[in-house]
N, CA, C and O of each residue as an XYZ file, in Angstrom:
464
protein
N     -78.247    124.031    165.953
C     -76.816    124.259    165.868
C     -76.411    124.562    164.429
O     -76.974    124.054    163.460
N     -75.326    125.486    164.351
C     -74.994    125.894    162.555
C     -73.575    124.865    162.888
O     -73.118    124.484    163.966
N     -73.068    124.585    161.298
C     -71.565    124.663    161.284
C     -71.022    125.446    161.246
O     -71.510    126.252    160.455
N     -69.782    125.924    161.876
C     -69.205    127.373    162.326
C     -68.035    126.964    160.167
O     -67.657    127.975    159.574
N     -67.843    126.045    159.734
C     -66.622    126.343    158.968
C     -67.629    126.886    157.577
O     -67.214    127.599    156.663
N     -68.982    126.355    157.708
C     -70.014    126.813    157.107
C     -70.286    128.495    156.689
O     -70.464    129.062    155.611
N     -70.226    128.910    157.949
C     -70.356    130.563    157.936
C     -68.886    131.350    157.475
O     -67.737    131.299    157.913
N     -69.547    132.098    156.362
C     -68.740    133.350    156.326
C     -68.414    133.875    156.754
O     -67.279    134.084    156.326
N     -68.741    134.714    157.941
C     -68.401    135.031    158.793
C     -67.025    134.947    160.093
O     -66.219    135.619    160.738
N     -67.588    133.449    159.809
C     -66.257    132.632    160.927
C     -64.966    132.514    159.467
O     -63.819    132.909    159.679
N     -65.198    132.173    158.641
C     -63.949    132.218    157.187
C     -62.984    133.862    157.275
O     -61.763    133.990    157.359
N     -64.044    134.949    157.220
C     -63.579    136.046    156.840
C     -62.678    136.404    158.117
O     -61.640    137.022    157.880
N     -63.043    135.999    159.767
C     -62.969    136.867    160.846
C     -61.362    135.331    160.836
O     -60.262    135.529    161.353
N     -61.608    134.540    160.409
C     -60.227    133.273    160.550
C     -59.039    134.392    159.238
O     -57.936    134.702    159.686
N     -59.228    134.648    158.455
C     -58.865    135.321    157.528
C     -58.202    136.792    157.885
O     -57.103    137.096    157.420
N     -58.756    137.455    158.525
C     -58.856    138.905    159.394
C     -57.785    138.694    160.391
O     -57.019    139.571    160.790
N     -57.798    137.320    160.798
C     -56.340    136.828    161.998
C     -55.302    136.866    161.736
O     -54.379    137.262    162.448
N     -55.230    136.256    160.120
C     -53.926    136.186    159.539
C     -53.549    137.724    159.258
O     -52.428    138.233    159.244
N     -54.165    138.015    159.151
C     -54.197    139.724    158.335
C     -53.600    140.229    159.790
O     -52.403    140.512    159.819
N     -54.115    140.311    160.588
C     -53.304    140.903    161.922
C     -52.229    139.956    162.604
O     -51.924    140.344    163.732
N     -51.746    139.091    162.285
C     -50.557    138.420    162.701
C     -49.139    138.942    161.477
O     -47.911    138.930    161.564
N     -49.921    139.274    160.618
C     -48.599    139.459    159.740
C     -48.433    140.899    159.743
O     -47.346    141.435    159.529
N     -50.008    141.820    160.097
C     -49.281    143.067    160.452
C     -48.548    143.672    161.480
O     -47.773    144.627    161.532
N     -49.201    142.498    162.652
C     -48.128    142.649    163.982
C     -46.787    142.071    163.905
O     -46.207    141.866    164.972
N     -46.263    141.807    162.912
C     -45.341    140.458    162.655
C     -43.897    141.952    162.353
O     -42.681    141.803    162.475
N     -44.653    143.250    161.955
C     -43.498    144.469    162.147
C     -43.177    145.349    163.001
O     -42.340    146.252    163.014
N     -44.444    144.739    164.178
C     -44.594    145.569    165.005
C     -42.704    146.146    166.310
O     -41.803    145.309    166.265
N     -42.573    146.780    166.757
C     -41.397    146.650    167.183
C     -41.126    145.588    168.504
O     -41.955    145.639    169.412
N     -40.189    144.803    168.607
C     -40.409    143.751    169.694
C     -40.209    144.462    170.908
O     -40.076    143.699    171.866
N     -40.127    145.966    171.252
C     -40.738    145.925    172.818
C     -41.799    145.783    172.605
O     -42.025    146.769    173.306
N     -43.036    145.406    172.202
C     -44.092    145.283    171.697
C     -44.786    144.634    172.033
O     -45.901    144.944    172.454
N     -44.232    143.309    171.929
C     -44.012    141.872    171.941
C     -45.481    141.550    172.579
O     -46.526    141.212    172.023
N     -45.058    141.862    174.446
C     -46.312    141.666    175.065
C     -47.375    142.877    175.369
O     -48.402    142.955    176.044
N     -46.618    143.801    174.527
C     -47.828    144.862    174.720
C     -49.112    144.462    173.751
O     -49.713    143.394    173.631
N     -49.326    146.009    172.978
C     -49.926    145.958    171.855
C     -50.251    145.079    170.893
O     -51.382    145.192    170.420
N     -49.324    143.960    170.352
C     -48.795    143.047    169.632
C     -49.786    142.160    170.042
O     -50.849    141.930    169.466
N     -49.190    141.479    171.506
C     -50.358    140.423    172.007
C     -51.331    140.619    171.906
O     -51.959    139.729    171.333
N     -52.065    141.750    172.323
C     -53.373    142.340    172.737
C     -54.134    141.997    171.322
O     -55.183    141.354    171.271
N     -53.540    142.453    170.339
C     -54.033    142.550    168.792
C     -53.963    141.366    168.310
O     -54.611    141.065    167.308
N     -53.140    140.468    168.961
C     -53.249    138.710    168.075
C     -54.599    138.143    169.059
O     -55.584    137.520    168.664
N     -54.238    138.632    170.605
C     -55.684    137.571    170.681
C     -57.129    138.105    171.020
O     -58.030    137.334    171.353
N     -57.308    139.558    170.911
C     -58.367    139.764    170.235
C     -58.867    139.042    168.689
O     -59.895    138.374    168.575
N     -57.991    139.309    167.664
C     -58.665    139.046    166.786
C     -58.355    137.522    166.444
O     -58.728    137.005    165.391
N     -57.590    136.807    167.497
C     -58.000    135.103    167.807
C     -59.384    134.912    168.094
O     -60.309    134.210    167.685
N     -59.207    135.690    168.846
C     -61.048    135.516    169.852
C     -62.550    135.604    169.180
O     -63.685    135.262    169.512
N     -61.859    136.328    167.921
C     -63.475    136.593    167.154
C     -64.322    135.189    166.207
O     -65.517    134.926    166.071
N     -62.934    134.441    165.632
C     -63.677    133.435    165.105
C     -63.931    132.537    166.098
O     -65.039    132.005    166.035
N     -63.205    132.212    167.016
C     -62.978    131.172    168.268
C     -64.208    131.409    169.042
O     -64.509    130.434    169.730
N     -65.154    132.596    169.152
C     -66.114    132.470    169.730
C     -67.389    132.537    168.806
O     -68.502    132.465    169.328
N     -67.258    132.662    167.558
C     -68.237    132.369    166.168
C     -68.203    130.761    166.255
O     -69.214    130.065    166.346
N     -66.963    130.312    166.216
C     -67.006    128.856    166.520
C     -67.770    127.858    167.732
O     -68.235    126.724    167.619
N     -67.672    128.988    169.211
C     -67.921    127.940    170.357
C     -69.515    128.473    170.294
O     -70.418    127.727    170.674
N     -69.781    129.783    169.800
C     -71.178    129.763    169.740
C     -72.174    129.191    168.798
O     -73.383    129.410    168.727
N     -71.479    128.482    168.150
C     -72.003    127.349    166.685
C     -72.680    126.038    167.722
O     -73.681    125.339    167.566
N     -71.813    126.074    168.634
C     -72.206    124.762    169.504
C     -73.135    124.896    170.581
O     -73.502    124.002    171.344
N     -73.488    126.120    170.573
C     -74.690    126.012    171.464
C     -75.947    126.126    170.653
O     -76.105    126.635    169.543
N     -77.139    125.314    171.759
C     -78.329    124.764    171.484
C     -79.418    125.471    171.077
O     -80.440    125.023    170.556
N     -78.995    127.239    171.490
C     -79.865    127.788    171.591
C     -79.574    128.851    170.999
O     -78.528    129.422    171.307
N     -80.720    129.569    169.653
C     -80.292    130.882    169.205
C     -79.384    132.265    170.249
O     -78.488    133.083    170.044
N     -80.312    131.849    171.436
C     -80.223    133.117    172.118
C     -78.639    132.906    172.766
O     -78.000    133.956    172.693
N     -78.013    131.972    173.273
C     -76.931    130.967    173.780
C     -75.603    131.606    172.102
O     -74.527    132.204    172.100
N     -76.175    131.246    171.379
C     -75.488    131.834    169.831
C     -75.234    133.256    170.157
O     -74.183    133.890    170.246
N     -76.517    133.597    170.318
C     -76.045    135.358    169.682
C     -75.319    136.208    171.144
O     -74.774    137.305    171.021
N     -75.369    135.894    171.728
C     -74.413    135.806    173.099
C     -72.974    135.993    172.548
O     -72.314    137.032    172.581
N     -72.629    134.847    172.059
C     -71.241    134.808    171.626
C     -70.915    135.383    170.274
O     -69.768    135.281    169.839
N     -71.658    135.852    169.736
C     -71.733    136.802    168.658
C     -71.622    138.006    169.269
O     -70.911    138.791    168.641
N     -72.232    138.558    170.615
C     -72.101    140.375    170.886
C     -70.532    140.306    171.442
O     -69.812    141.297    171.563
N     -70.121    138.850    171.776
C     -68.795    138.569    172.486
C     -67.468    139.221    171.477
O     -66.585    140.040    171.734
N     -67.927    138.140    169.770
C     -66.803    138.552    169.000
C     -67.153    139.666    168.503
O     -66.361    139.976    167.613
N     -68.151    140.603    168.680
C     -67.883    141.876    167.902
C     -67.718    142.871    169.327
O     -67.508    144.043    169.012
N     -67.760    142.681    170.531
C     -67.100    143.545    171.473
C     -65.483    143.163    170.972
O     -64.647    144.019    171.260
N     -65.079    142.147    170.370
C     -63.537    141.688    170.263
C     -62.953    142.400    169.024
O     -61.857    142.959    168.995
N     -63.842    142.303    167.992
C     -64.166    143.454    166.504
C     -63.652    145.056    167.271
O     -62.513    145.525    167.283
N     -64.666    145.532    167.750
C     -64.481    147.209    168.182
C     -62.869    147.066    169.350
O     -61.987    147.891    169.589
N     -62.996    146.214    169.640
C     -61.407    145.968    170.359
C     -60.372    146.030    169.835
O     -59.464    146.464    170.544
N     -59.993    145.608    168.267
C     -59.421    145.318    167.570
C     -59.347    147.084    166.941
O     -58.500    147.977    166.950
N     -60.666    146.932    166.467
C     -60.843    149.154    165.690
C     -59.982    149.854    166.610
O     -59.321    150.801    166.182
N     -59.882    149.404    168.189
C     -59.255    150.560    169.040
C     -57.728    150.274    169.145
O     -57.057    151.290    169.324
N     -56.967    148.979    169.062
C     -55.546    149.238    169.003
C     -55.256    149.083    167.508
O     -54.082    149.309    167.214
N     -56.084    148.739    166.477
C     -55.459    149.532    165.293
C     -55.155    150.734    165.317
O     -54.022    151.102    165.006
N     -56.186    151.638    165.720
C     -56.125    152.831    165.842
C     -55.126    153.272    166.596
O     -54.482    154.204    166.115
N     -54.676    152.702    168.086
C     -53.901    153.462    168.591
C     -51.986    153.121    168.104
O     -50.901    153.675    168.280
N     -52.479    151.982    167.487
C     -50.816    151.232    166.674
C     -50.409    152.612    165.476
O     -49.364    153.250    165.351
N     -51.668    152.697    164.756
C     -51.306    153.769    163.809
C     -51.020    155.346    164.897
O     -50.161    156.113    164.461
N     -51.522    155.631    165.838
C     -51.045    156.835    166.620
C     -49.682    156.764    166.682
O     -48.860    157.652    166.454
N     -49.458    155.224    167.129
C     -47.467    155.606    167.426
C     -46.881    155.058    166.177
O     -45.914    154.325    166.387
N     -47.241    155.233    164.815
C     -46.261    154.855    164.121
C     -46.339    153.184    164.187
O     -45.197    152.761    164.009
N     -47.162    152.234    164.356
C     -46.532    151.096    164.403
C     -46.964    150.637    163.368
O     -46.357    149.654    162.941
N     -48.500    151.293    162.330
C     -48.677    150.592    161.272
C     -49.120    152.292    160.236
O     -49.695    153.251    160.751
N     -48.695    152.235    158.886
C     -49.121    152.655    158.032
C     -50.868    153.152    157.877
O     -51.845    152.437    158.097
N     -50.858    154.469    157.473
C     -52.441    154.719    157.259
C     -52.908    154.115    156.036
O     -54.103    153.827    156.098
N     -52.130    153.723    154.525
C     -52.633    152.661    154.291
C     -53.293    151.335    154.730
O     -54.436    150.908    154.565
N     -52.187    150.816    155.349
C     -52.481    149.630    155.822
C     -53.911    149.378    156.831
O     -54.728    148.486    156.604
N     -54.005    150.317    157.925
C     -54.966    150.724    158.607
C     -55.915    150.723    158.118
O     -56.793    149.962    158.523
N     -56.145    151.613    156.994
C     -57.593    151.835    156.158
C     -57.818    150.783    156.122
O     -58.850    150.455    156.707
N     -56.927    149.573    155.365
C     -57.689    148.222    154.580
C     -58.175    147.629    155.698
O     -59.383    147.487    155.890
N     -57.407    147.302    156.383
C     -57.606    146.611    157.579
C     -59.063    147.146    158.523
O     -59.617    146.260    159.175
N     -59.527    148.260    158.570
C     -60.419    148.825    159.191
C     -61.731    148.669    158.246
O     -62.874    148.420    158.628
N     -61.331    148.853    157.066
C     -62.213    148.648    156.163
C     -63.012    146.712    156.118
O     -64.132    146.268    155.865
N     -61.960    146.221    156.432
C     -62.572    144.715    155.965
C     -63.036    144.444    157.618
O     -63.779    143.481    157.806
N     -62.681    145.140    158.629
C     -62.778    144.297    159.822
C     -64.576    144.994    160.138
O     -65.437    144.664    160.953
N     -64.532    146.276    158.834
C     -66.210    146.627    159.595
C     -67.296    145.961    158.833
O     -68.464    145.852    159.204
N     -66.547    145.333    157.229
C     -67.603    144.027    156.594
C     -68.054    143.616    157.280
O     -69.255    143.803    157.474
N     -67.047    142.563    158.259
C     -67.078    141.676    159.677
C     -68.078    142.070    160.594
O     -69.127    141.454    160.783
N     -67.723    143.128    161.169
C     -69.186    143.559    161.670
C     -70.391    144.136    161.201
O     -71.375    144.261    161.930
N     -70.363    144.441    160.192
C     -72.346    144.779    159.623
C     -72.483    143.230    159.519
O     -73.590    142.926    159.964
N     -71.399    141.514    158.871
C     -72.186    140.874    158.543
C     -72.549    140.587    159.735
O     -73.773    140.500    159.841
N     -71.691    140.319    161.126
C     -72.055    139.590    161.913
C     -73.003    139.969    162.985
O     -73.286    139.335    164.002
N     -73.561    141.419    162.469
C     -74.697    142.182    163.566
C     -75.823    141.698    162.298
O     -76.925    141.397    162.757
N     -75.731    141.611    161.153
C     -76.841    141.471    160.666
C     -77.384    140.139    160.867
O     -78.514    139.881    161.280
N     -76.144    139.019    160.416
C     -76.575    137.544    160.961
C     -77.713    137.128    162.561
O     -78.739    136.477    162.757
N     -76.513    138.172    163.614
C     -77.418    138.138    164.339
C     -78.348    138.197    165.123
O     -78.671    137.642    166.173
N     -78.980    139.420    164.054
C     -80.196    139.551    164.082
C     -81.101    138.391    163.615
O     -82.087    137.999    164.239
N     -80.750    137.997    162.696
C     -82.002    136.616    162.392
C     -81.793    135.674    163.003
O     -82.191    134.599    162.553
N     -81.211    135.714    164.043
C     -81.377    134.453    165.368
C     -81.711    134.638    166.393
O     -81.421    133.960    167.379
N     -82.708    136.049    166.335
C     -83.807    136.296    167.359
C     -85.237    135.679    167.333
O     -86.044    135.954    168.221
């Protein structure tokens, strides 16, 4: 078993949450339960399952919930992307945001790889 508050990974992708709660935080409130939601709990879901896969016994049981939060990662790439189509976020903002969320995934495909 790892400690999940241990990994970088789980810090940066807890970090990456806030980063999308405050960019959805302009989003327009018909929004609310569209797009908005979709984008807070995807990128809830990525450390939350870095976390529940800390607690299992077994590498292979781990990296399970690792292909989980980076299917939640490329989830996240696709309504950024489509938020910036309608105007809901800046192509600045986008870049950064796209930029740090793919750190997130090279580290967390590389991590787990060494828990094969």
């Amino acid at each position: 078993m790892h400690r999940f508050k241990d990994l970088e990974i789980w810090r940066l992708s807890r970090r990456f949450c806030s980063d999308i709660y405050e960019t959805t935080a302009s989003f327009p409130e018909t929004e609310k339960f569209g797009i908005t939601n979709q984008l807070r709990r995807a990128s809830v879901s990525v450390p939350s399952n870095i976390a529940e896969g800390c607690s299992r016994k077994s590498n292979k049981d781990f990296s399970r919930f690792l292909e989980i939060a980076i299917g939640s990662m490329y989830e996240i790439e696709t309504q950024l992307l489509i938020s910036n189509d309608l105007n809901f976020i800046q192509k600045n903002d986008l870049n950064c945001l796209l930029q740090n969320l793919d750190s997130i995934i090279k580290m967390t495909s590389k991590f787990k790889s060494t828990l094969k």
